[in-house]
BATI-369833 format. One record per residue: residue in one letter; x, y, z of N, C-alpha, C in turn. Coordinates in Angstrom, 1 decimal, always signed. Example, Ala and Ser with C-alpha at 12.3 -4.5 7.8 and 13.67 -1.06 7.14 Angstrom:
BEGIN
(rec 'a'; (+13.2; -5.7; +7.8); (+12.3; -4.5; +7.8); (+13.2; -3.3; +7.8))
(rec 's'; (+12.8; -2.2; +7.1); (+13.7; -1.1; +7.1); (+12.9; +0.0; +7.9))
END
This chain:
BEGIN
(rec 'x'; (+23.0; -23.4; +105.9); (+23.1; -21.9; +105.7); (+21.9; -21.4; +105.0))
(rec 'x'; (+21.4; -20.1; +105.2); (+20.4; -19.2; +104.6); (+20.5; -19.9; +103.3))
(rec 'x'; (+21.6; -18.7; +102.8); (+21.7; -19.3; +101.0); (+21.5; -20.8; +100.6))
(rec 'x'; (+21.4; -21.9; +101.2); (+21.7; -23.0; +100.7); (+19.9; -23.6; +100.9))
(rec 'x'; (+19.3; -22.9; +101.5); (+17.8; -23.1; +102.1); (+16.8; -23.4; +101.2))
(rec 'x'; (+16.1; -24.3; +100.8); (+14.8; -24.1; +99.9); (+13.7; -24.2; +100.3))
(rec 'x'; (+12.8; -23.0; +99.3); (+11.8; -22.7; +99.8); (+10.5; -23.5; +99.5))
(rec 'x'; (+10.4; -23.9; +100.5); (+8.8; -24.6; +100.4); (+7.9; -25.0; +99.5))
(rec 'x'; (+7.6; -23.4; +99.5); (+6.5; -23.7; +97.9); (+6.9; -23.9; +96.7))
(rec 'x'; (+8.9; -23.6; +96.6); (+9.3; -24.2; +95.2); (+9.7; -25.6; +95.5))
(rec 'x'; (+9.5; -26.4; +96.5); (+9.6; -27.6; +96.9); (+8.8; -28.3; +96.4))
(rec 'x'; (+7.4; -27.6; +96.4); (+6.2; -28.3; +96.3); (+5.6; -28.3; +94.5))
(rec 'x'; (+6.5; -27.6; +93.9); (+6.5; -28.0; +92.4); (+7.0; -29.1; +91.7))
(rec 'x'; (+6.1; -29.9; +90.8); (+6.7; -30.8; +90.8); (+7.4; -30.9; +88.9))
(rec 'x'; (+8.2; -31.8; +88.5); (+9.1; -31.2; +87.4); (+8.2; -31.1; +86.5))
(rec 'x'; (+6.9; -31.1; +86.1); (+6.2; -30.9; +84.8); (+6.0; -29.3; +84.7))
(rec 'x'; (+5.5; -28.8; +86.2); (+5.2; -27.9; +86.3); (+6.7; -26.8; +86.1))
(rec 'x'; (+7.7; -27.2; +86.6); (+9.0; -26.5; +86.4); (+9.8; -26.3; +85.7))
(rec 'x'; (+9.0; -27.5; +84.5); (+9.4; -27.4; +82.8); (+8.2; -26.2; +82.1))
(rec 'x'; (+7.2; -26.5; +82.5); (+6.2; -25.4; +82.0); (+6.5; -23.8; +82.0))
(rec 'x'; (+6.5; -23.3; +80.9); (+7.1; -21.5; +81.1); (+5.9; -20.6; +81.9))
(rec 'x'; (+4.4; -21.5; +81.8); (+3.2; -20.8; +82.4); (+3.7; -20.8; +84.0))
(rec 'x'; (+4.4; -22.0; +84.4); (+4.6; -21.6; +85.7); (+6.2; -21.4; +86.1))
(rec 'x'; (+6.5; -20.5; +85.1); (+7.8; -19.9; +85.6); (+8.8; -20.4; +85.4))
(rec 'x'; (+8.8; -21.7; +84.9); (+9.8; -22.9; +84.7); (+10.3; -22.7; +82.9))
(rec 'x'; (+11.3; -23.5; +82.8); (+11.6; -23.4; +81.6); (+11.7; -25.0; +81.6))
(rec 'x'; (+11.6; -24.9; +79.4); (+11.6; -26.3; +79.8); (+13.2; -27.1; +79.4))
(rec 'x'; (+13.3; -27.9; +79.8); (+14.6; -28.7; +79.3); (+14.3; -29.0; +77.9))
(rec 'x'; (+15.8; -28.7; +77.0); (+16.2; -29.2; +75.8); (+16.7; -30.5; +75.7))
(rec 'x'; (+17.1; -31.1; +76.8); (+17.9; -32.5; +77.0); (+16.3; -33.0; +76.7))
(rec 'x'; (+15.2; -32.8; +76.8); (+13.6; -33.6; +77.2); (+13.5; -33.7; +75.8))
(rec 'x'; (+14.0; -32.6; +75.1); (+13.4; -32.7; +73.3); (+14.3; -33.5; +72.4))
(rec 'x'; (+15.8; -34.0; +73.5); (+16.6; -34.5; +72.5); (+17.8; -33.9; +72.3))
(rec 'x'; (+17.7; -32.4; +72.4); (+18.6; -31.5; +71.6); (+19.4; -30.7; +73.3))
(rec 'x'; (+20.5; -30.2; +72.7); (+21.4; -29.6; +73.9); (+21.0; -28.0; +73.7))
(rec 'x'; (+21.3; -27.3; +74.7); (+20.8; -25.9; +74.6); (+22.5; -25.5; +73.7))
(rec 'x'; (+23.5; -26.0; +74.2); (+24.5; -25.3; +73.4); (+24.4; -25.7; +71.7))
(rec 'x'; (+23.3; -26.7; +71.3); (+23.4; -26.9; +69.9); (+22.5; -25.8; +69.6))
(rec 'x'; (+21.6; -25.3; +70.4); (+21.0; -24.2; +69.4); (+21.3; -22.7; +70.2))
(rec 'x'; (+22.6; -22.6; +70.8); (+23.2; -21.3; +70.9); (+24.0; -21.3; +69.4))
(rec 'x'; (+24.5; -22.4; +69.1); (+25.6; -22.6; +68.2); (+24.6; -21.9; +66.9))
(rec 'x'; (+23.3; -22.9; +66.4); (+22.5; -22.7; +65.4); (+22.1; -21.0; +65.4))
(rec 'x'; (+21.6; -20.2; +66.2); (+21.4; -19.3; +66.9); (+22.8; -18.4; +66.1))
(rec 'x'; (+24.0; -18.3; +66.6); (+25.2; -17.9; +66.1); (+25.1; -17.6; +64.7))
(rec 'x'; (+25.4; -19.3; +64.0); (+25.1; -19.4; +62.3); (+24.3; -18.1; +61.6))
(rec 'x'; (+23.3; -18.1; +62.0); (+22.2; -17.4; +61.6); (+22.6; -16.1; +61.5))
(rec 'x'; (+23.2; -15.6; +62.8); (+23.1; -13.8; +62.9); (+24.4; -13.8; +62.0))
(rec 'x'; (+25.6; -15.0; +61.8); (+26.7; -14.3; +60.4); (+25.9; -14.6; +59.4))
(rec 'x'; (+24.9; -15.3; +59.0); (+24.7; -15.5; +57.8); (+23.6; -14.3; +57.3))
(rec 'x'; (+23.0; -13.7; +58.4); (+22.3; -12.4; +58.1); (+23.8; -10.7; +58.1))
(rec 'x'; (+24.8; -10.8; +59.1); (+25.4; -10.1; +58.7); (+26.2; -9.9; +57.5))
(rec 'x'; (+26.5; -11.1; +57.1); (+27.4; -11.1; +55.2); (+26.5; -10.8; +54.3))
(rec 'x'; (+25.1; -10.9; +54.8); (+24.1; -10.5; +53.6); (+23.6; -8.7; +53.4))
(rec 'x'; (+24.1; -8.2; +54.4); (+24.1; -7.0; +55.4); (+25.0; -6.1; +54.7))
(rec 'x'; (+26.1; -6.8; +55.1); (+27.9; -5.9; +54.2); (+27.9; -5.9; +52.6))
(rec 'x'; (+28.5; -5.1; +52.0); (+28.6; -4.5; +50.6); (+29.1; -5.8; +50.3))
(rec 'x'; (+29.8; -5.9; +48.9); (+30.2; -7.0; +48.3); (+31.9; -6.8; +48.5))
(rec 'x'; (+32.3; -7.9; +48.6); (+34.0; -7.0; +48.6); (+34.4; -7.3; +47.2))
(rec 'x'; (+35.8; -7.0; +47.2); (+36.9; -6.9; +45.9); (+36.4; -8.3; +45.5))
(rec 'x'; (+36.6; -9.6; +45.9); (+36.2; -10.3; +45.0); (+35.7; -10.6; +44.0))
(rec 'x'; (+34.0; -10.3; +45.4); (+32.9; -10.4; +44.4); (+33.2; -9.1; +43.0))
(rec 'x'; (+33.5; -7.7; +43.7); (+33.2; -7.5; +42.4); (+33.9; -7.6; +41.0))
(rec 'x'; (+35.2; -8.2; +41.4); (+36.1; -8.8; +40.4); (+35.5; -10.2; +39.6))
(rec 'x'; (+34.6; -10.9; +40.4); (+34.1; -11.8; +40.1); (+33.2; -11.2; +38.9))
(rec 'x'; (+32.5; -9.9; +39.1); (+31.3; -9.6; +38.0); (+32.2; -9.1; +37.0))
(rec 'x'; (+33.3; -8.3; +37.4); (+34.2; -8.2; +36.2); (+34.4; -9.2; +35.1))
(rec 'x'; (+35.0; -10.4; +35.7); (+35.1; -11.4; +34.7); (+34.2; -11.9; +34.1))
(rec 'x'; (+33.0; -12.1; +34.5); (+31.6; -12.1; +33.8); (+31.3; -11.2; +33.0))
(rec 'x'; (+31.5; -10.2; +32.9); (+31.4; -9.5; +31.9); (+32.5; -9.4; +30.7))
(rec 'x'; (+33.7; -9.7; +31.0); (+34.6; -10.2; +29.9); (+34.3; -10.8; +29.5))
(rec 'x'; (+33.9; -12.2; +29.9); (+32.7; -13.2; +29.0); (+32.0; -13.5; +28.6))
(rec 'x'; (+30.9; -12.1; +28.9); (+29.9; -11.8; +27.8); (+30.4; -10.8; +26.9))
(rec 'x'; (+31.7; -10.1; +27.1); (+31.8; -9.1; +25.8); (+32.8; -10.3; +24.6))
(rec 'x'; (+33.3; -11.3; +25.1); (+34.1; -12.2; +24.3); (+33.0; -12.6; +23.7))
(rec 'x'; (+31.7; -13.3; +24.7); (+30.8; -13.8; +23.5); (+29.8; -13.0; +22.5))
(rec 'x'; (+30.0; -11.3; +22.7); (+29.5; -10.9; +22.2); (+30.2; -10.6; +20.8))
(rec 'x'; (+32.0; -10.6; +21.1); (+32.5; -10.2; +19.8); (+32.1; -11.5; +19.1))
(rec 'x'; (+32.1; -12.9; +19.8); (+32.0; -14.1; +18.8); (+30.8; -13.6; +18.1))
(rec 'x'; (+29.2; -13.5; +18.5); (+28.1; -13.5; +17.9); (+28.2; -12.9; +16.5))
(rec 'x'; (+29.1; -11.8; +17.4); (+29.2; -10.3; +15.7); (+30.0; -10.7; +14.7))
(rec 'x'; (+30.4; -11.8; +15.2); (+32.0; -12.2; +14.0); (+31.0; -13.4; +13.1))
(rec 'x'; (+30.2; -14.0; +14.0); (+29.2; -14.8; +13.2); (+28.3; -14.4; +12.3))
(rec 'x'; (+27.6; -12.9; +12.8); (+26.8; -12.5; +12.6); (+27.7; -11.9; +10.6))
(rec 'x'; (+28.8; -11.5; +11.1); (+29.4; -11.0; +10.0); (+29.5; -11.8; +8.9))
(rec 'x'; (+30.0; -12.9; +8.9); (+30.3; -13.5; +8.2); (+29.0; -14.6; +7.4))
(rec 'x'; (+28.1; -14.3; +8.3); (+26.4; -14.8; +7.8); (+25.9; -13.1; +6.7))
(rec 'x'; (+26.4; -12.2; +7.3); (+25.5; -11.3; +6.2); (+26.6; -11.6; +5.0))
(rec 'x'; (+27.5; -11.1; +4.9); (+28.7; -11.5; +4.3); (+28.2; -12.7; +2.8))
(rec 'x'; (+28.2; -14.0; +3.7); (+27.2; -14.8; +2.4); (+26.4; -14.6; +1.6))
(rec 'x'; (+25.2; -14.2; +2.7); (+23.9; -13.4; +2.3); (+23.6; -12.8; +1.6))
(rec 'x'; (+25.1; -11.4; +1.2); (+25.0; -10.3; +0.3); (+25.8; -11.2; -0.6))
(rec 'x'; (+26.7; -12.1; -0.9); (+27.0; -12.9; -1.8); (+25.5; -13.7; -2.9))
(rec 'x'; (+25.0; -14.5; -2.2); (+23.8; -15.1; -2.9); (+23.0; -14.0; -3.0))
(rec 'x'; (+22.8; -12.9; -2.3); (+21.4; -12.2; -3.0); (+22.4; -11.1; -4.1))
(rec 'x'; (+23.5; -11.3; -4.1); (+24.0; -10.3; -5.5); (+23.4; -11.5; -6.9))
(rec 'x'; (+23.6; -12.4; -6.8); (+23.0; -13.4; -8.0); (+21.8; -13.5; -8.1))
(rec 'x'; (+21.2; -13.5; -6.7); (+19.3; -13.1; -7.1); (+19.1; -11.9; -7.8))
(rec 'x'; (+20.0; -10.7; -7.3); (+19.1; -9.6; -7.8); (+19.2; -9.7; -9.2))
(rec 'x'; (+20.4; -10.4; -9.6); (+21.1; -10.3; -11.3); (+19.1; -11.3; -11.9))
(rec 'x'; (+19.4; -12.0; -11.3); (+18.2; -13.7; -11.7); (+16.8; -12.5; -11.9))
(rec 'x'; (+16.6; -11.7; -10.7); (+15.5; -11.3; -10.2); (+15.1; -10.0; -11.7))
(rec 'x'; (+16.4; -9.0; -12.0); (+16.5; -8.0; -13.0); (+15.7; -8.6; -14.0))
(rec 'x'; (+16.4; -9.8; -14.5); (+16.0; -10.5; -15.4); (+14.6; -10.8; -15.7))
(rec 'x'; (+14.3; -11.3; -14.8); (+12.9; -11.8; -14.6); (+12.1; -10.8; -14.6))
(rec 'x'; (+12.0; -9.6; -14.2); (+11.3; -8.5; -13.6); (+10.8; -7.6; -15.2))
(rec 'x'; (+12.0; -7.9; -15.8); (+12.5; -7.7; -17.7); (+11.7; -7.9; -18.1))
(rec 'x'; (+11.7; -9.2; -18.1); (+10.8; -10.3; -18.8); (+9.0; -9.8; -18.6))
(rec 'x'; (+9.3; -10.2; -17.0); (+7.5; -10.1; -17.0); (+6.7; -8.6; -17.3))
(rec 'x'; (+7.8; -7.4; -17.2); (+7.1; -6.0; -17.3); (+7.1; -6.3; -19.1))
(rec 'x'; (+8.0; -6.8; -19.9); (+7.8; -7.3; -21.3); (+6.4; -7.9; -21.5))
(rec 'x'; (+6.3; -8.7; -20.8); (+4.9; -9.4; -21.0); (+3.4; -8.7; -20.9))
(rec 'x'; (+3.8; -7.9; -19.6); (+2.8; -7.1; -19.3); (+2.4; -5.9; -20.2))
(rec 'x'; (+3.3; -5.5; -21.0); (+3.3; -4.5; -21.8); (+2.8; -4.9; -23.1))
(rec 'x'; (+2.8; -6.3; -23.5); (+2.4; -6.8; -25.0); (+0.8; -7.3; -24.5))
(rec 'x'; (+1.0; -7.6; -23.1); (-0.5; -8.1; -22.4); (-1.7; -6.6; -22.7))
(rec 'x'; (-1.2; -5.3; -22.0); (-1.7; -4.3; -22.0); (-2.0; -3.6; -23.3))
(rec 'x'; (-0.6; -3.5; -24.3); (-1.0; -3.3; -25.8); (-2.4; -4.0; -26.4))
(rec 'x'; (-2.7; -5.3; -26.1); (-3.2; -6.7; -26.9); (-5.0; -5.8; -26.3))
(rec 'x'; (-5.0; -5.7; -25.1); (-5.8; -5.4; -24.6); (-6.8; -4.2; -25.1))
(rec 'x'; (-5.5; -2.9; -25.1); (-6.1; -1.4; -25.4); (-6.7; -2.1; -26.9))
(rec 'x'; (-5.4; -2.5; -28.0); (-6.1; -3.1; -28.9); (-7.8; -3.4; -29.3))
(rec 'x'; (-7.5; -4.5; -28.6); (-9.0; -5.6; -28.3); (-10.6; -4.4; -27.8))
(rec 'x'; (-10.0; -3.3; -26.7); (-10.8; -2.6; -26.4); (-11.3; -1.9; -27.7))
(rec 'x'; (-10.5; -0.9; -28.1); (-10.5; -0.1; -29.2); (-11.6; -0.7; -30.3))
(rec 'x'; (-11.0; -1.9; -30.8); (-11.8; -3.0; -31.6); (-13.4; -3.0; -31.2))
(rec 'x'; (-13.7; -3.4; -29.9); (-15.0; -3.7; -29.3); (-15.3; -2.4; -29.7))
(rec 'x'; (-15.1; -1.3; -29.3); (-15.7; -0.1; -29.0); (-15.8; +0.3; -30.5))
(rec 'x'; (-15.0; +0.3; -31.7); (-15.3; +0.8; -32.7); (-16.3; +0.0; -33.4))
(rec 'x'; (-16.4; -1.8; -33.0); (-17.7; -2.6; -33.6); (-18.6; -2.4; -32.9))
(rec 'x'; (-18.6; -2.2; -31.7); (-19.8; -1.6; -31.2); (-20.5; -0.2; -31.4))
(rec 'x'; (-19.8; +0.4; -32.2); (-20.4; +1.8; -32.6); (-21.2; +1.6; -33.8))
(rec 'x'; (-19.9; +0.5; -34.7); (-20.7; +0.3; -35.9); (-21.8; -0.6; -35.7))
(rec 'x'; (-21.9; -1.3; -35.2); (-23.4; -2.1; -34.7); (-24.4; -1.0; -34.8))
(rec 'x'; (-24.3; -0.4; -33.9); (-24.9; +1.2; -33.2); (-25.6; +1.7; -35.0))
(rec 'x'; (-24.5; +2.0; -35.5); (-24.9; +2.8; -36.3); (-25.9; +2.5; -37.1))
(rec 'x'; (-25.5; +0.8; -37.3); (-25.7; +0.3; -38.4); (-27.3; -0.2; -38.3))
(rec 'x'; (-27.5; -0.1; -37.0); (-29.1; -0.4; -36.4); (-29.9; +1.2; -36.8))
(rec 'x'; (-29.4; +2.3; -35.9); (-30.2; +3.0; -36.6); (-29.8; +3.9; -37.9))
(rec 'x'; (-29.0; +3.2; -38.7); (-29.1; +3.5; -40.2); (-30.1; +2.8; -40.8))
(rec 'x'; (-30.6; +1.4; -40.3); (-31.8; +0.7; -40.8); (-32.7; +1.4; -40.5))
(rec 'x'; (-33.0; +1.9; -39.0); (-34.3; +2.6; -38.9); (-34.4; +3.8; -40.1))
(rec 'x'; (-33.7; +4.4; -40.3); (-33.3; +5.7; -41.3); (-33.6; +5.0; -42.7))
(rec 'x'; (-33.7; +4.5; -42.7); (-33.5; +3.9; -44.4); (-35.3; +3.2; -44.5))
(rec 'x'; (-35.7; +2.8; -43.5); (-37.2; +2.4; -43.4); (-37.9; +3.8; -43.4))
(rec 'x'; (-37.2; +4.8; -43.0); (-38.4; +6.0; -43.0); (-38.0; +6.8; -44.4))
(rec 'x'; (-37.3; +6.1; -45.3); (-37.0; +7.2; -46.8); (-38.3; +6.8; -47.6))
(rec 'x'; (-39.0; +6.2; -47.7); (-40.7; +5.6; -48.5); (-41.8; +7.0; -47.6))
(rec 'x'; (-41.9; +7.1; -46.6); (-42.3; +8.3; -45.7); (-41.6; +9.5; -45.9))
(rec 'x'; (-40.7; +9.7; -46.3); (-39.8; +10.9; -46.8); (-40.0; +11.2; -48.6))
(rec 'x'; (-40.0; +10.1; -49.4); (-40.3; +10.5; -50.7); (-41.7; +10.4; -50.6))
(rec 'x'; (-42.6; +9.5; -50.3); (-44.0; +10.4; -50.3); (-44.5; +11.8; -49.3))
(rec 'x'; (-43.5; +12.0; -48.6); (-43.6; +13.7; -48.5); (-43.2; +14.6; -49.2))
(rec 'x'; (-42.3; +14.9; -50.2); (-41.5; +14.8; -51.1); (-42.9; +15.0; -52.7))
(rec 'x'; (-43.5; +13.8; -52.5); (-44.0; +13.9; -53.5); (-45.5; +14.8; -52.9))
(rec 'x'; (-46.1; +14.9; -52.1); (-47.1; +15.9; -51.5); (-47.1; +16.8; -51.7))
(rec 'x'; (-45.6; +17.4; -51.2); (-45.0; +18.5; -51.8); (-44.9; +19.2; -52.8))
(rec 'x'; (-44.8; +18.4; -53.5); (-44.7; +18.9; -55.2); (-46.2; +19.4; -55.5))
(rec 'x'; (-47.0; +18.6; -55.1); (-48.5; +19.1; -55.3); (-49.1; +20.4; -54.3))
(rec 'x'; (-48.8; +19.9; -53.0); (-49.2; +20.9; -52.3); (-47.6; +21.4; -51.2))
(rec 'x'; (-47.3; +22.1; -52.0); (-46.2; +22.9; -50.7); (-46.3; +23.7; -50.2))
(rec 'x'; (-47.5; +24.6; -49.8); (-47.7; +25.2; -48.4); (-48.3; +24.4; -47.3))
(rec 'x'; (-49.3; +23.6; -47.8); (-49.4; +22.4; -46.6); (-48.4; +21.4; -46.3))
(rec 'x'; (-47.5; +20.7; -47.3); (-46.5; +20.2; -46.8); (-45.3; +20.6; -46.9))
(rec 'x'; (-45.1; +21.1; -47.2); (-43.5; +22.2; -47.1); (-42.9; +22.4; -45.1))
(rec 'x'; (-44.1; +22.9; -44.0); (-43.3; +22.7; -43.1); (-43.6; +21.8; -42.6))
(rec 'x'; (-44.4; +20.5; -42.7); (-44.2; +19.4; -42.2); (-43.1; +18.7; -42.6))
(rec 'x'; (-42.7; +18.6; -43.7); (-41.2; +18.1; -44.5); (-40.2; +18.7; -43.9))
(rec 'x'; (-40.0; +20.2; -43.7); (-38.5; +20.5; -43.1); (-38.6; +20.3; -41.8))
(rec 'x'; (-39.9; +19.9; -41.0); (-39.3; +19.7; -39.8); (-38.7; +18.3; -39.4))
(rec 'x'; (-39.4; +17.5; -40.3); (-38.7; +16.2; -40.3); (-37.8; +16.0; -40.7))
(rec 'x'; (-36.8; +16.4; -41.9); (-35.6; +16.7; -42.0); (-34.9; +17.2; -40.8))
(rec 'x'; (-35.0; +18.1; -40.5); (-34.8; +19.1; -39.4); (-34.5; +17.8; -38.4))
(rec 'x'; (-35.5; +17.2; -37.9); (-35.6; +16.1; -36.9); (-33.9; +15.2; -36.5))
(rec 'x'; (-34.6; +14.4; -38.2); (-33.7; +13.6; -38.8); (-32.6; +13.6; -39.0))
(rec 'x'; (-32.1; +15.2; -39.3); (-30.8; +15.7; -39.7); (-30.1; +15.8; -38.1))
(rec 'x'; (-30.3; +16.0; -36.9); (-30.1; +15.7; -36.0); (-29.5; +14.6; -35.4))
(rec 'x'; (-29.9; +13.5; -35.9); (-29.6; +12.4; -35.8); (-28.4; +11.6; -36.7))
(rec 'x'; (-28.7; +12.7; -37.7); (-27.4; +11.9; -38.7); (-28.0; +11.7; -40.0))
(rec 'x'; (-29.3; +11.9; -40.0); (-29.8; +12.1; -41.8); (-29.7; +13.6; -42.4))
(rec 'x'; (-29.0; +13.0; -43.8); (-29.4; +14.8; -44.6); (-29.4; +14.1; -45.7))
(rec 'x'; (-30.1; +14.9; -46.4); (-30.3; +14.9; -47.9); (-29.5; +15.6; -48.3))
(rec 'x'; (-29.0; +14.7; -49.3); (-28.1; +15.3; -50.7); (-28.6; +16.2; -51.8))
(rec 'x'; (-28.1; +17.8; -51.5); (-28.3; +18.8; -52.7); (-27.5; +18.6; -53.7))
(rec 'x'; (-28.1; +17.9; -55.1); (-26.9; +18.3; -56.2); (-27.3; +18.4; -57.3))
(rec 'x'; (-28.8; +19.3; -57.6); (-28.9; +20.0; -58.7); (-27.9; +21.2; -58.9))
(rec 'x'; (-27.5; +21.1; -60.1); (-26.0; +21.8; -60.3); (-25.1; +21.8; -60.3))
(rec 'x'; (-25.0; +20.3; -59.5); (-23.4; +20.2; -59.0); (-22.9; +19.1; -60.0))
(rec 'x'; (-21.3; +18.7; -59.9); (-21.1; +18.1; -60.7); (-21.5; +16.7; -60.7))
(rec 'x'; (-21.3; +15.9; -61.4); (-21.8; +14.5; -61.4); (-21.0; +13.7; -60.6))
(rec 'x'; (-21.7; +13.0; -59.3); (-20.7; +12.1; -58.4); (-21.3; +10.9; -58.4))
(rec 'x'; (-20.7; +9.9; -59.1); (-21.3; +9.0; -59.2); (-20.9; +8.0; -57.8))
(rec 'x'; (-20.5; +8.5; -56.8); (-20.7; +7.8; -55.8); (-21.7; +8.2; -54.7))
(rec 'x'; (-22.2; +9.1; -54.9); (-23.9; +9.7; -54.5); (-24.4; +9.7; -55.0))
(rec 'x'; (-25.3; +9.7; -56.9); (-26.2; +9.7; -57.4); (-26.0; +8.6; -58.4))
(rec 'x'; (-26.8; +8.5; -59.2); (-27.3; +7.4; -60.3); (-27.8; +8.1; -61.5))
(rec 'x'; (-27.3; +8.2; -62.3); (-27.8; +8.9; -63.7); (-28.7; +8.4; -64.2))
(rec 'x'; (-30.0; +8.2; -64.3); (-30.9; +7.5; -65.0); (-31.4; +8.3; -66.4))
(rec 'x'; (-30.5; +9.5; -66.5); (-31.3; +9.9; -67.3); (-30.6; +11.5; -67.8))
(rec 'x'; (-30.3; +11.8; -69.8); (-28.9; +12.5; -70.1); (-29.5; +13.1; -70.7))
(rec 'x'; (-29.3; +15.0; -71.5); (-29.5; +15.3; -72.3); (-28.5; +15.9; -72.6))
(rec 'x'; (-27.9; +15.8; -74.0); (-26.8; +15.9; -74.6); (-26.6; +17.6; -74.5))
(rec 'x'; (-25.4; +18.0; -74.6); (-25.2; +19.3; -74.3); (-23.7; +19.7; -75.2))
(rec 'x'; (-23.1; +21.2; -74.8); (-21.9; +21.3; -75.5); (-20.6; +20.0; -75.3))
(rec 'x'; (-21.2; +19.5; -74.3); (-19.8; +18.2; -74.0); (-19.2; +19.3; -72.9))
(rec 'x'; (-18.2; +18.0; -72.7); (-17.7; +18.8; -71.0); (-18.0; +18.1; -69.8))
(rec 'x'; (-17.6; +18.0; -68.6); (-18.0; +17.5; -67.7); (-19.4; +17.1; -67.3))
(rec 'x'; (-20.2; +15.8; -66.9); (-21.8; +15.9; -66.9); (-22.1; +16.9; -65.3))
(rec 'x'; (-23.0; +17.3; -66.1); (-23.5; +18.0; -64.6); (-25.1; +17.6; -64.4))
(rec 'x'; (-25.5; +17.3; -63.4); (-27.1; +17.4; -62.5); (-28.0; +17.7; -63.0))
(rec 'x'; (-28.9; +17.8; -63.8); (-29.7; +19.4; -63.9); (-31.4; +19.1; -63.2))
(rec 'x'; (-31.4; +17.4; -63.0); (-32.6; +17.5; -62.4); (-32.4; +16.0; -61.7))
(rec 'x'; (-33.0; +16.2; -60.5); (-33.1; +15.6; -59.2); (-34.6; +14.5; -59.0))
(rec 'x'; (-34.6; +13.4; -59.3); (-35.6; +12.7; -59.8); (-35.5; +11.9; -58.5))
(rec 'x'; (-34.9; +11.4; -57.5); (-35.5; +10.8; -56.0); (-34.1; +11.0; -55.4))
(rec 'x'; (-34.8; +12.3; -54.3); (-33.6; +12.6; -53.4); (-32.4; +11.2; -52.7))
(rec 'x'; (-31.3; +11.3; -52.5); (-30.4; +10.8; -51.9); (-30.3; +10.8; -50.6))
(rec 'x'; (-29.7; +9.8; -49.6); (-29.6; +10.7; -48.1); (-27.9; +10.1; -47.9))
(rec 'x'; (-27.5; +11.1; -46.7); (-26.6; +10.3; -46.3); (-26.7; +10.1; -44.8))
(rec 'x'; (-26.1; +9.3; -44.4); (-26.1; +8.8; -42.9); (-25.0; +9.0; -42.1))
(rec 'x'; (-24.8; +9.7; -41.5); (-23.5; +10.3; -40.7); (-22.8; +10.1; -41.8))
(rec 'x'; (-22.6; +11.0; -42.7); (-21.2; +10.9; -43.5); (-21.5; +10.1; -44.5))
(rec 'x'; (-22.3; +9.1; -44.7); (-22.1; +7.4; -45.6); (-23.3; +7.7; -46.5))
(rec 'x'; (-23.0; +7.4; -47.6); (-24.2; +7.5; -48.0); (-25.3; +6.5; -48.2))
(rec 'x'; (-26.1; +7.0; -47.9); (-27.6; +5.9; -47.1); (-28.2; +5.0; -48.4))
(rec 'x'; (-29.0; +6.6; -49.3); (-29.3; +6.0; -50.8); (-28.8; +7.2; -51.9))
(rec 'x'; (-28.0; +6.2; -52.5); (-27.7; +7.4; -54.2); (-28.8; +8.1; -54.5))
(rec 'x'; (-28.7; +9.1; -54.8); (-29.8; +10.0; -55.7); (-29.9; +9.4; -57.1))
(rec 'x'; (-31.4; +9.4; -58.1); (-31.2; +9.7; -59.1); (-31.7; +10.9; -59.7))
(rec 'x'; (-31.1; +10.7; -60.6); (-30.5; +11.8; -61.2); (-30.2; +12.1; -62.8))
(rec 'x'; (-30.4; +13.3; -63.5); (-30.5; +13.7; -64.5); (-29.4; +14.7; -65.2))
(rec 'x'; (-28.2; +13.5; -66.3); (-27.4; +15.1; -66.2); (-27.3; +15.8; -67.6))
(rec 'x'; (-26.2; +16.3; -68.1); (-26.2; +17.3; -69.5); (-24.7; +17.7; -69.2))
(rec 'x'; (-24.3; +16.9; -70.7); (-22.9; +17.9; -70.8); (-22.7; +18.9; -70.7))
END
């Protein structure tokens, strides 16, 4: 019959060529080993295992996440019950530090305060012996220049319009600094500024001054050198 006929030139192919897909042939899976229905089957697998990945999650699953999360909220009330009963301690021992800590805190601001007193002290100290150092250096210079002051003094007495304003301006100078001479013709007798060398008897009565025989000075306040001095009841 027609239908049952073959044609020639597919006659003349031979099976490499009619396994080959370049010539139109396909090739056998029985040649690789493998059956075509094992990988219609494999084939199958594939497209359910891409449609369940496709579809929403059902009731299970999401009942499944439900319970998962019960189980992290159970572990979460555990953590907080841990957590509680850890601060719980915590504030137990640090109530007895703070008591330890008061104490201590007492103590050392105590310390710091007798440390700070000791100190201002100690400052105070330096600063007032360092003034008197101070002073007491140029009280010496002052006291080297009174032999230059009583022989101006005594110039004076001879010639006081020529030395009269050279003298007050050196006073003047001096007094600046912390020298003055002691005025005490007239005044009463202090024998912790002058030196009496020398009395003439009077109605009685308190001695008083009446003549000034080698000026006195004083030095900030102190007196430098006593005057002597001449008094009369």
């Amino acid at each position: 019959m027609d239908g049952d006929m073959i044609d020639p030139a597919e006659s003349k192919m031979t099976d490499e060529e009619l396994a080959d897909p370049q010539h139109g042939g396909r090739r056998s899976h029985a040649a690789d080993g493998r059956d075509v229905h094992d990988d219609d089957e494999r084939a199958s697998e594939i497209d359910d295992v891409t449609d369940s990945l496709r579809r929403p999650p059902t009731n299970h699953d999401e009942l499944g996440h439900d319970e998962l999360g019960h189980d992290e909220l159970g572990h979460d009330e555990l953590a907080d019950d841990e957590l509680a009963d850890a601060v719980s301690e915590a504030r137990d021992e640090f109530d007895v530090d703070v008591a330890a800590l008061v104490a201590q805190s007492d103590e050392y601001k105590d310390l710091a305060q007798r440390v700070q007193a000791d100190f201002d002290n100690f400052r105070r100290r330096s600063q007032a012996q360092a003034q008197a150092d101070a002073e007491r250096a140029t009280g010496r210079l002052a006291e080297a220049l009174l032999p230059v002051l009583d022989a101006a003094e005594a110039a004076y007495l001879r010639h006081p319009d020529e030395i009269g304003p050279l003298l007050n301006q050196m006073l003047t100078e001096l007094k600046k600094h912390g020298l003055e001479a002691v005025d005490l013709e007239g005044q009463p007798f202090d024998p912790e500024v002058a030196e009496a060398v020398a009395h003439d008897p009077g109605e009685g009565g308190d001695p008083v001054v009446t003549e000034v025989l080698r000026s006195g000075y004083l030095w900030k306040g102190r007196v430098l050198r006593a005057a002597m001095v001449k008094t009369k009841d």
